[in-house]
ZAMAR-867484 format. One record per atom (N, C-alpha, C): residue in one letter; x, y, z. Coordinates in steps of 0.2 Angstrom, whole numbers, padded with zeros to 4 digits, always signed. Atoms other than C-alpha are relative to their C-alpha. Layout:
ZAMAR-867484
AXYZ
...
end
This chain:
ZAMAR-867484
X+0003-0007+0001
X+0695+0715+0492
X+0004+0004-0004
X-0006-0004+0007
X+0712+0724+0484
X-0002-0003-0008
X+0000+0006+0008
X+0709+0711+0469
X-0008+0002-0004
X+0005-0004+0001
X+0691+0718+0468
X+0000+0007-0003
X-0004-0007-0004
X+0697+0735+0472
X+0001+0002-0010
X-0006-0003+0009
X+0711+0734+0455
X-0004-0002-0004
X+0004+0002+0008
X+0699+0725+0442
X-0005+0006+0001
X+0002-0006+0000
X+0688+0739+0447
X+0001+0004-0004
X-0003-0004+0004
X+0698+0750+0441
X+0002+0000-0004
X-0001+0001+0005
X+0703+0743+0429
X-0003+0000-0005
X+0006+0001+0006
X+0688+0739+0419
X-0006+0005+0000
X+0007-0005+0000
X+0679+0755+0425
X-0005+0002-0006
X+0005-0004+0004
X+0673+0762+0409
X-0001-0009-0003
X+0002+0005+0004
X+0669+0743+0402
X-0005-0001+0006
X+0003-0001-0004
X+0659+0741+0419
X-0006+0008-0004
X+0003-0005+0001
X+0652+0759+0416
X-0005-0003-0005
X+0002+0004+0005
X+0646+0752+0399
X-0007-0005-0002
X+0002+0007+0000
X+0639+0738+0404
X-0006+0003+0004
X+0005-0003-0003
X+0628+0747+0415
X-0006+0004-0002
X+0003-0005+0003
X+0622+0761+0406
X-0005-0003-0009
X+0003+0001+0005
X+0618+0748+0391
X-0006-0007+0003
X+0006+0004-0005
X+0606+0737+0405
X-0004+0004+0001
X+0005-0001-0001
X+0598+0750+0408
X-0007+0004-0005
X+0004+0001+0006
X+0594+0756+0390
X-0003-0006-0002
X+0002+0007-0002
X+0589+0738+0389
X-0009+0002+0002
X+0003-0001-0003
X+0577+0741+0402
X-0005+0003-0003
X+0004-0005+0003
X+0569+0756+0397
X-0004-0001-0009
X+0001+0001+0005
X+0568+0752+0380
X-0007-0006-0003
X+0003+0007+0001
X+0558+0735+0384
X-0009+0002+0004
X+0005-0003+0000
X+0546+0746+0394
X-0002+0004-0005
X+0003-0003+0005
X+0543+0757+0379
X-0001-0001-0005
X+0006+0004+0005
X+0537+0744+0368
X-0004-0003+0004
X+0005+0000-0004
X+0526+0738+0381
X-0006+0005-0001
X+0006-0006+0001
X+0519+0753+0380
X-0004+0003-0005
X+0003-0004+0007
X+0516+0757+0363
X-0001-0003-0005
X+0002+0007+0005
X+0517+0740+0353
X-0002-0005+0002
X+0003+0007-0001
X+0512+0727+0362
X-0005-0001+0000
X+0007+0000+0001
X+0495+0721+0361
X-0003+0000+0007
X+0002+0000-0006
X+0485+0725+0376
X-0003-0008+0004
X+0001+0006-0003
X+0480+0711+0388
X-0006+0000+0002
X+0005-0005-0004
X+0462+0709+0394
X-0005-0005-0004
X+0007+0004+0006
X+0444+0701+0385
X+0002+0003-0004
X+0000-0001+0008
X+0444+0701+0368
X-0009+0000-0001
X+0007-0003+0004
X+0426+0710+0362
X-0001-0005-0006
X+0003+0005+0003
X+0415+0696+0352
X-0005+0005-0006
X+0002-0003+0009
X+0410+0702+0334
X-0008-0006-0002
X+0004+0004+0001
X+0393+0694+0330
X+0001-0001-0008
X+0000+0004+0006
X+0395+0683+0313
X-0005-0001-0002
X+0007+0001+0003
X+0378+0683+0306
X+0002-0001-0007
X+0000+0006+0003
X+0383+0675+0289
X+0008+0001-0005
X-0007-0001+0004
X+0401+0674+0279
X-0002-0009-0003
X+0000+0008+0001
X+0401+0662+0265
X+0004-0003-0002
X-0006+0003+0001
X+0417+0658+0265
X+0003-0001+0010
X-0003+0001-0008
X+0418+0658+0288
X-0002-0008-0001
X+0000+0005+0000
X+0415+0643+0297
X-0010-0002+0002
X+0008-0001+0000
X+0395+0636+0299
X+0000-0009+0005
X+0004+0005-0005
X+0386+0621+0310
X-0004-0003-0005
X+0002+0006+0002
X+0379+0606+0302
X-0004-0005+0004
X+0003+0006-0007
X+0366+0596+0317
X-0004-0005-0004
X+0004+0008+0002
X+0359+0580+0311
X-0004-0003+0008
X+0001+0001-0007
X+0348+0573+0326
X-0001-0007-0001
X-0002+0007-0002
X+0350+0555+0334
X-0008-0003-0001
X+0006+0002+0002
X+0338+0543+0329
X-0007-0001+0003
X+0006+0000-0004
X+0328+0542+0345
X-0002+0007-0001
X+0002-0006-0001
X+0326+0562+0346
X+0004+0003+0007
X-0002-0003-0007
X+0336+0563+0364
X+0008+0003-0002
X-0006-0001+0000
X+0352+0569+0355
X+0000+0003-0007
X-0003-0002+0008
X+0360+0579+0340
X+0007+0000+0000
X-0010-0002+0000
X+0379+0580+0333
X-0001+0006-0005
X-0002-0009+0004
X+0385+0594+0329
X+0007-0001-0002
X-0007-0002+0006
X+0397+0596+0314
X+0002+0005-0002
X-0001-0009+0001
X+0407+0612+0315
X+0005-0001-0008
X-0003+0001+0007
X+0414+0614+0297
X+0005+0006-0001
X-0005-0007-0001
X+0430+0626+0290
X+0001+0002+0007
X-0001-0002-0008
X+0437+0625+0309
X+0007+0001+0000
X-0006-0001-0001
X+0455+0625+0306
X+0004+0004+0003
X-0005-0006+0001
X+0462+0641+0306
X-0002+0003+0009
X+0005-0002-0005
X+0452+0644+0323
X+0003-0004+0007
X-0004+0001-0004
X+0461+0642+0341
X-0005-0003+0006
X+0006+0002-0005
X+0445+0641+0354
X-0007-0001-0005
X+0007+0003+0002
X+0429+0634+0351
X-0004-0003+0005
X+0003+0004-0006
X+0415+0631+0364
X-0009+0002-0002
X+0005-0001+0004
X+0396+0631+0360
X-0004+0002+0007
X+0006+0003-0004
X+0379+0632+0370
X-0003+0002-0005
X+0008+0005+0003
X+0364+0623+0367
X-0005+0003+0005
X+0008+0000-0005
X+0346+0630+0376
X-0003-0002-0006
X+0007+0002+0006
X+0329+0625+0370
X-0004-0001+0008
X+0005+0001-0005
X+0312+0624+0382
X-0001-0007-0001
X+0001+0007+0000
X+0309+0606+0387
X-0006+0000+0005
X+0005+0001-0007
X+0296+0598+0401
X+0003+0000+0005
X-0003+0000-0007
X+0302+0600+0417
X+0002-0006+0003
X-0003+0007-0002
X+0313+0585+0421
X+0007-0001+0002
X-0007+0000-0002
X+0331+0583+0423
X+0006+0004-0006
X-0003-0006+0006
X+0343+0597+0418
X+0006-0004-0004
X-0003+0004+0006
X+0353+0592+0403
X+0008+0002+0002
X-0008-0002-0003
X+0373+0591+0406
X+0003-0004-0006
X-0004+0005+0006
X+0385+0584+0392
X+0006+0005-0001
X-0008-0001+0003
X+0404+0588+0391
X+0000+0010+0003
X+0001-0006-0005
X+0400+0606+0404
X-0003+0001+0003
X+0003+0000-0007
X+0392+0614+0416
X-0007+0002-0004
X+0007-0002+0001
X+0374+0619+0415
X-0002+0005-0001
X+0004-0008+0002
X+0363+0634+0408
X-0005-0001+0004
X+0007+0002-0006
X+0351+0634+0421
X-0006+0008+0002
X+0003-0005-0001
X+0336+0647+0419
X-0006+0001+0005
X+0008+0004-0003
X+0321+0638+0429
X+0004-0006+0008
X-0004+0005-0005
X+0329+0630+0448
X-0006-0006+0001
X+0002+0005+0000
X+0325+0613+0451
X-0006+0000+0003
X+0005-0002-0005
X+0313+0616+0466
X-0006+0004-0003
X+0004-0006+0002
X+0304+0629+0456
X-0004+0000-0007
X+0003-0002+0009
X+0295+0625+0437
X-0003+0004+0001
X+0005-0004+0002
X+0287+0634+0430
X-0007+0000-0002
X+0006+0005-0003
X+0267+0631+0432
X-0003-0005-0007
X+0003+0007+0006
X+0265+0624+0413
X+0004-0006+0000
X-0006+0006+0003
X+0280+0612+0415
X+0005-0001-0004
X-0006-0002+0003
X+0292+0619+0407
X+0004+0004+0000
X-0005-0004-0003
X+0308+0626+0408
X+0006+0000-0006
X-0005+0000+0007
X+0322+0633+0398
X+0007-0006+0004
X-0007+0004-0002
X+0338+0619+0399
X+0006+0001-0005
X-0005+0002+0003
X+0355+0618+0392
X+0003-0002+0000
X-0007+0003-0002
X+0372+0614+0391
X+0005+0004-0004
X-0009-0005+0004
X+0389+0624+0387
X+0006-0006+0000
X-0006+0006+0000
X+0404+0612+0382
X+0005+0004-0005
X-0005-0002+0004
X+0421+0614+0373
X+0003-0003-0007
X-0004+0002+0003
X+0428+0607+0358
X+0007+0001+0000
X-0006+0002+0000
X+0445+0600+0357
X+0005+0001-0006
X-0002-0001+0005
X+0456+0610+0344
X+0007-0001+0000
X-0007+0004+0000
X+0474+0603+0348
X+0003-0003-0007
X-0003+0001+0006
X+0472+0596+0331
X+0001+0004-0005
X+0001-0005+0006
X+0468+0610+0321
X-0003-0004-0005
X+0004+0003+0004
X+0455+0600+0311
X-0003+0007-0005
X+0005-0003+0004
X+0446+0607+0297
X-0007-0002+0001
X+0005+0003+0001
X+0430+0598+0304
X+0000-0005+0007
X+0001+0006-0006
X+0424+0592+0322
X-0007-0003+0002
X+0007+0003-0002
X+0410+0582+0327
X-0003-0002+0006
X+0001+0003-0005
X+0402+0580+0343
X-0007-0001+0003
X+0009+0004-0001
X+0384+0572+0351
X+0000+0005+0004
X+0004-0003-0008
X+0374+0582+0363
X-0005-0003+0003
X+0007+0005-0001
X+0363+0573+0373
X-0006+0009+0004
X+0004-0006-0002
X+0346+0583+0379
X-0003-0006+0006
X+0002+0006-0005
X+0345+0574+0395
X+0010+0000+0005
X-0008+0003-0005
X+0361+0567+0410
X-0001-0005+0000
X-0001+0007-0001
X+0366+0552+0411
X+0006-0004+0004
X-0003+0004-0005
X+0375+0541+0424
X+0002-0006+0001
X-0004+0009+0000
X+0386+0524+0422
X-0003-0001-0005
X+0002+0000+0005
X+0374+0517+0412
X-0010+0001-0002
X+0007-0002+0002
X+0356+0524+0414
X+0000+0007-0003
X+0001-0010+0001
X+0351+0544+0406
X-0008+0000+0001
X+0005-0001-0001
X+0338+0552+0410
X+0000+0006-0004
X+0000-0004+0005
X+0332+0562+0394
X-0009+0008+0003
X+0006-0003+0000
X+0321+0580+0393
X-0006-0001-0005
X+0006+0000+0007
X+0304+0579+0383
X-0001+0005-0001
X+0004-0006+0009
X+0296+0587+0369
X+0005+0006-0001
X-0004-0004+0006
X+0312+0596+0363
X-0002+0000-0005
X+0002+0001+0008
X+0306+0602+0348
X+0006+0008-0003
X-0004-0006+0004
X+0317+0619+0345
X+0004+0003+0004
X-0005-0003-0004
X+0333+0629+0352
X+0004+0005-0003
X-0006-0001+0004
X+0347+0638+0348
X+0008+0000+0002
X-0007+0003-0002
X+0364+0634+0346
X+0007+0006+0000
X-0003-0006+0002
X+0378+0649+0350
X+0007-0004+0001
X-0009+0000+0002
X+0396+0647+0345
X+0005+0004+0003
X-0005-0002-0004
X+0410+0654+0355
X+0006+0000-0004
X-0004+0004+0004
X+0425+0653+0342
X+0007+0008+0002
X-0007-0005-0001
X+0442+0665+0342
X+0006-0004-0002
X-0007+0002+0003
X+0458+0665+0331
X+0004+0008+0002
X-0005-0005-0002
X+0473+0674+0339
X-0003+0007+0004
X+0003-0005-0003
X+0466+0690+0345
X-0009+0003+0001
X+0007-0001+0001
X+0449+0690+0338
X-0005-0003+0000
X+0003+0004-0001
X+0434+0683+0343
X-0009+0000-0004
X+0008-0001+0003
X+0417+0678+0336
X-0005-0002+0004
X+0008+0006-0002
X+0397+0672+0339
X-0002-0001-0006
X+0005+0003+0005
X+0387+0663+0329
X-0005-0002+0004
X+0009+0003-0005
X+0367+0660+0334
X-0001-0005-0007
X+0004+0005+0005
X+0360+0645+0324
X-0008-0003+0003
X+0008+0004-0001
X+0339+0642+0326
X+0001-0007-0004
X+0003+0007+0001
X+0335+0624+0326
X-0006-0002+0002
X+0005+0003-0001
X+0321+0615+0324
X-0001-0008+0000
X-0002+0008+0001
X+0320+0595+0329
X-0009-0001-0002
X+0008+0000+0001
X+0302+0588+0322
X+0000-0009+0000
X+0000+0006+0001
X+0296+0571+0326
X-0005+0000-0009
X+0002+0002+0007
X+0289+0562+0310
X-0007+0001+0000
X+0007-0002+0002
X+0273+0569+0302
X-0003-0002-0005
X+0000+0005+0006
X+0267+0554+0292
X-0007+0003-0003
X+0005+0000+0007
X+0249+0559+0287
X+0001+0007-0003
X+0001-0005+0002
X+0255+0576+0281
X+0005-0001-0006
X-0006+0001+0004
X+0273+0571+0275
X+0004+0004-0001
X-0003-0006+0000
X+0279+0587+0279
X+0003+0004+0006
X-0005-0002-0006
X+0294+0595+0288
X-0001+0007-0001
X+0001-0007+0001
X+0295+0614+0290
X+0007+0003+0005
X-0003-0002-0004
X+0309+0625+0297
X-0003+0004+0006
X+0004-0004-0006
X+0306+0635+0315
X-0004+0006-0005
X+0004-0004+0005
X+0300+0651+0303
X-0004-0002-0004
X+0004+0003+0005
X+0291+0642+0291
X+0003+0001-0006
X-0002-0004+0005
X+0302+0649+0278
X+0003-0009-0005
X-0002+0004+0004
X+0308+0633+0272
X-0004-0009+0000
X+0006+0004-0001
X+0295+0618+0269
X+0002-0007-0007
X-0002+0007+0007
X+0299+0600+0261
X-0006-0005+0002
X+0005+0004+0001
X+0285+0589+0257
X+0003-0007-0003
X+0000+0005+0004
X+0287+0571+0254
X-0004-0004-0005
X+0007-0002+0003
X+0275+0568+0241
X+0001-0010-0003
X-0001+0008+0004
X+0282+0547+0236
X-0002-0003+0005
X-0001+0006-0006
X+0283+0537+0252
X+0001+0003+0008
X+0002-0006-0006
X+0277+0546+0267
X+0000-0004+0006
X-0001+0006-0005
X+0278+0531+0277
X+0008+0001+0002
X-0004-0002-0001
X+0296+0535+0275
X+0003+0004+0006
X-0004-0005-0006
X+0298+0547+0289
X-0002-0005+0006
X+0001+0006-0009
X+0291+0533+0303
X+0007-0004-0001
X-0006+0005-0001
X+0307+0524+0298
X+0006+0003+0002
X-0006-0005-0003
X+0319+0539+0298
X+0000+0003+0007
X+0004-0001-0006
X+0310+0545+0315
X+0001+0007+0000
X+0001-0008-0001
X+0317+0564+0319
X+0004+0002-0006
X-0007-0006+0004
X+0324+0578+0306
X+0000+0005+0003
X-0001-0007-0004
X+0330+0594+0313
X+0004+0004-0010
X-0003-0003+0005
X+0333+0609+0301
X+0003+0008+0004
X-0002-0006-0004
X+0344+0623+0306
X+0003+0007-0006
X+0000-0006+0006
X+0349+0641+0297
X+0008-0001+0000
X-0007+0002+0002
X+0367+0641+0293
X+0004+0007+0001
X-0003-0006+0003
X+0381+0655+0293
X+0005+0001-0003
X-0006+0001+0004
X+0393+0649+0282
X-0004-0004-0005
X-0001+0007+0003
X+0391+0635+0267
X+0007-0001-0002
X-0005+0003+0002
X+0401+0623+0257
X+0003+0006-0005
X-0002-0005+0007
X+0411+0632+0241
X-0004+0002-0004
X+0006-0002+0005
X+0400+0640+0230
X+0004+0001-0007
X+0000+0000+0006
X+0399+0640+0212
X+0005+0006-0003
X-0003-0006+0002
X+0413+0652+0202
X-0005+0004+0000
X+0003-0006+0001
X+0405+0670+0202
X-0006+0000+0004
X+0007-0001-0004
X+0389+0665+0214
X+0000+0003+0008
X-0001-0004-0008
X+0385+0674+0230
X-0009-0005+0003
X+0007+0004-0002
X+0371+0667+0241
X-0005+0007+0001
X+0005-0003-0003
X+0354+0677+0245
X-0005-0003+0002
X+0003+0002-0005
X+0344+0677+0260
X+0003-0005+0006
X+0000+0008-0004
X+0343+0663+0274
X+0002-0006-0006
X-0001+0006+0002
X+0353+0647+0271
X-0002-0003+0005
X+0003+0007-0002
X+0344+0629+0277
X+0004-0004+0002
X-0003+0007+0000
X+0351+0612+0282
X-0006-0004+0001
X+0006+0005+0001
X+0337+0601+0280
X+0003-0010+0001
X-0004+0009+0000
X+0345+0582+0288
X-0005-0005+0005
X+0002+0007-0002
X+0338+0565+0295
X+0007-0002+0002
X-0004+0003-0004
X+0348+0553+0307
X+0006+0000-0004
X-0006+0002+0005
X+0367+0550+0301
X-0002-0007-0002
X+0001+0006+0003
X+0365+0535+0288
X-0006-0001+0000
X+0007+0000+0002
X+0347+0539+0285
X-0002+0006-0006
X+0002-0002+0005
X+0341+0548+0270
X-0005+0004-0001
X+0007-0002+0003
X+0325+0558+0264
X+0000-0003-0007
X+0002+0001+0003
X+0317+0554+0250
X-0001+0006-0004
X+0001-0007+0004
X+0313+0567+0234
X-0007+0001+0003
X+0006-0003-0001
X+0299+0580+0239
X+0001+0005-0003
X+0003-0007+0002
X+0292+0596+0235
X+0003+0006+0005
X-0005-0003-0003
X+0304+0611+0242
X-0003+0006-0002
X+0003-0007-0001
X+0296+0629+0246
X+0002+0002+0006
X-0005-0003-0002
X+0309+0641+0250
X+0000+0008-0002
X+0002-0006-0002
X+0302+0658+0256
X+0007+0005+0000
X-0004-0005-0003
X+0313+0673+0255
X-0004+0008+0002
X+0002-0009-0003
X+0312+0693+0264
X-0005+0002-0004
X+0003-0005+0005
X+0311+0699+0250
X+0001-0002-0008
X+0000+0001+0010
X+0309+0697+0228
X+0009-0001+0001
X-0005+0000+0003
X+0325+0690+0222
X+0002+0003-0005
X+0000-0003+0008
X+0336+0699+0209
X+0000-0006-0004
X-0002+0002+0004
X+0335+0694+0193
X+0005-0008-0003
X-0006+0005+0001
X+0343+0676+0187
X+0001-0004+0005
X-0001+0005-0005
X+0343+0667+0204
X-0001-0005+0000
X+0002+0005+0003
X+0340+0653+0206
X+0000-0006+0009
X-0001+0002-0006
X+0338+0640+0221
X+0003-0008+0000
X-0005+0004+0002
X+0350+0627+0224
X-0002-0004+0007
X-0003+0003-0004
X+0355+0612+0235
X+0007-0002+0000
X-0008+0001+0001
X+0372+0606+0239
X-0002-0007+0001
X+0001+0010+0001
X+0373+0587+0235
X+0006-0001+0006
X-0005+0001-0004
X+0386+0580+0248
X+0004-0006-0004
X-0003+0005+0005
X+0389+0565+0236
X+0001+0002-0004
X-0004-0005+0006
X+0394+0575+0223
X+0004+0005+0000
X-0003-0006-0003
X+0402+0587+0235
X+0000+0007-0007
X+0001-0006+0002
X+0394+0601+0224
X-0006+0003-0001
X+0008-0004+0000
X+0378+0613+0221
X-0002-0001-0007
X+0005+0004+0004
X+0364+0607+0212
X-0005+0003-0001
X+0007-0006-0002
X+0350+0620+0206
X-0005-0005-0004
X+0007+0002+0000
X+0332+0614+0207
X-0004+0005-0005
X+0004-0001+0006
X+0322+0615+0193
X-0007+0005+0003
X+0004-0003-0004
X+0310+0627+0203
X-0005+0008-0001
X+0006-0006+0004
X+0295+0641+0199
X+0001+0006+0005
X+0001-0007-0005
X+0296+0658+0208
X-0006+0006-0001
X+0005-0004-0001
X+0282+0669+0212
X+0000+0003+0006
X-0001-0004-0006
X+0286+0684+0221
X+0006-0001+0003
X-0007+0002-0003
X+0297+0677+0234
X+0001-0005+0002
X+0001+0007-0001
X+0295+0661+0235
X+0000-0006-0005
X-0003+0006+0006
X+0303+0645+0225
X-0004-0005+0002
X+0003+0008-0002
X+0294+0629+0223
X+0003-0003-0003
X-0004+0004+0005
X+0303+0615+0215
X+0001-0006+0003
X-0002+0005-0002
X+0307+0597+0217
X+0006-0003+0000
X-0007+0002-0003
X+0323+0591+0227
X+0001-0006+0000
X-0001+0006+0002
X+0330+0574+0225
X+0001-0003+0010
X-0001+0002-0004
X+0334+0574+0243
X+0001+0007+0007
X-0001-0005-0004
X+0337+0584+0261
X+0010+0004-0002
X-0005-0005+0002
X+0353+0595+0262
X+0001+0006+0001
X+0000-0005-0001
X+0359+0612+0262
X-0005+0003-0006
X+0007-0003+0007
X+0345+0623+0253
X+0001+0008+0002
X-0001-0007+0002
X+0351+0640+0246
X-0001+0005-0006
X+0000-0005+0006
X+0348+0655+0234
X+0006+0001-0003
X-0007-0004+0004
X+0362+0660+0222
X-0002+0005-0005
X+0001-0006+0007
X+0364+0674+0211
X+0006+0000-0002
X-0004-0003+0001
X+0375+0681+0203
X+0006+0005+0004
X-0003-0005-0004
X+0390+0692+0209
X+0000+0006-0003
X+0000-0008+0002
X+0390+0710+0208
X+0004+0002-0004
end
């Protein structure tokens, strides 16, 4: 206790010191807290309605019609990503795949035409920091090795959940799945605005089975100096199935400016490709080699 006692005293003012500089310390570490730190709490969701340089949704649908993959594209930079999927189906087994259930209509309870809204909410696994994920959705549950699939999906829409560091987004994407329309030969997106006619071999869509077309909020790179106008398309058949060339009538709001022009994006050529196409008013018609993204370009301001 003496021994205590004499270093005391001896080292009072380095002691004192030491004290006084603990609790500026302190203080100091509460008053960034207070003033610089970034607050804690939900992060407020910014709706992305279209950036064409953000990240955008790519759905191809499975061959039978009971599934689509979803290709999220430009995702690197991007920390969280979790989507949902509804669409009205016929009253049947609620759909589940890789999360829990959106459930509008209880089991016990359809609704008197026999349908019900279903979906599914899931996460993407961004660990890797991809540029590009890809995942199935089933429209249906499935157990060991039976599923049980919803009928007559024909439309839905698809919401995007995404968030890098502080900031978070939505994206809504309208899809439309269509089985195959051989004596017509013709696809059409939910609005009508975008319409592909197979005009060669129309027997063709019985082999391909479903195409689904969705509106986009991003694309690929665009052309030096081009800007996009309007709604962008994706126009796709099974992975590893094709359309054939048809006839492509592509509806906008309103009259383009001057010099536009209507374009597809080739994927095998990894670049956009303008269709030789007629405008009247607001409306391109033109023949396309094949499906794809289908967009307006103009010039830059």
């Amino acid at each position: 206790m003496e021994k205590i006692k004499f270093l005391f005293a001896a080292h009072k003012t380095t002691v004192f010191l030491i004290v006084i500089l603990g609790v500026l310390g302190i203080l100091g570490w509460f008053g960034y807290q207070m003033f610089f730190a970034k607050p804690v709490g939900p992060v407020e969701e910014v709706d992305l309605q279209f950036d064409a340089e953000g990240p955008y949704a790519i759905l191809s649908p499975r061959r039978d019609g009971n599934a689509l993959v979803l290709n999220l594209k430009r995702t690197a930079s991007y920390d969280v990503i979790t989507y949902e999927l509804s669409y009205p189906a016929t009253y049947g087994e609620i759909a589940v795949q890789g999360g829990k259930i959106l459930e509008k209509d209880k089991v016990g309870d359809p609704d008197p035409e026999g349908v019900a809204d279903r979906g599914v909410i899931g996460t993407i696994d961004t660990k890797e920091k991809k540029g590009e994920y890809e995942q199935e959705i089933i429209f249906g549950s499935c157990s060991k090795n039976v599923c049980v699939y919803d009928k007559a999906v024909e439309n839905g829409t698809l919401t995007l959940h995404i968030k890098k560091a502080d900031k978070a987004y939505r994206m809504v994407t309208q899809w439309r799945l269509q089985r195959p329309d051989v004596a017509l030969g013709r696809l059409a997106s939910g609005d009508g605005h975008l319409v592909y006619k197979l005009d060669s071999d129309r027997q063709q869509l019985s082999a391909i089975g479903f195409s689904i077309i969705n509106d986009l909020t991003g694309v690929p790179k665009l052309p030096g100096g081009k800007a996009v106008f309007g709604k962008v398309y994706s126009l796709n058949a099974p992975i590893a199935k094709s359309l054939s060339d048809g006839l492509v009538t592509f509806e906008l709001a309103e009259n383009p400016p001057s010099g536009a022009k209507l374009a597809r994006y080739d994927e095998s050529q990894n670049k956009w490709v303008e269709i030789d196409a007629k405008l009247e008013g607001s409306k391109f018609s033109g023949k396309a080699d094949s499906g794809g993204i289908f967009a307006v370009l103009t010039s830059k301001p």
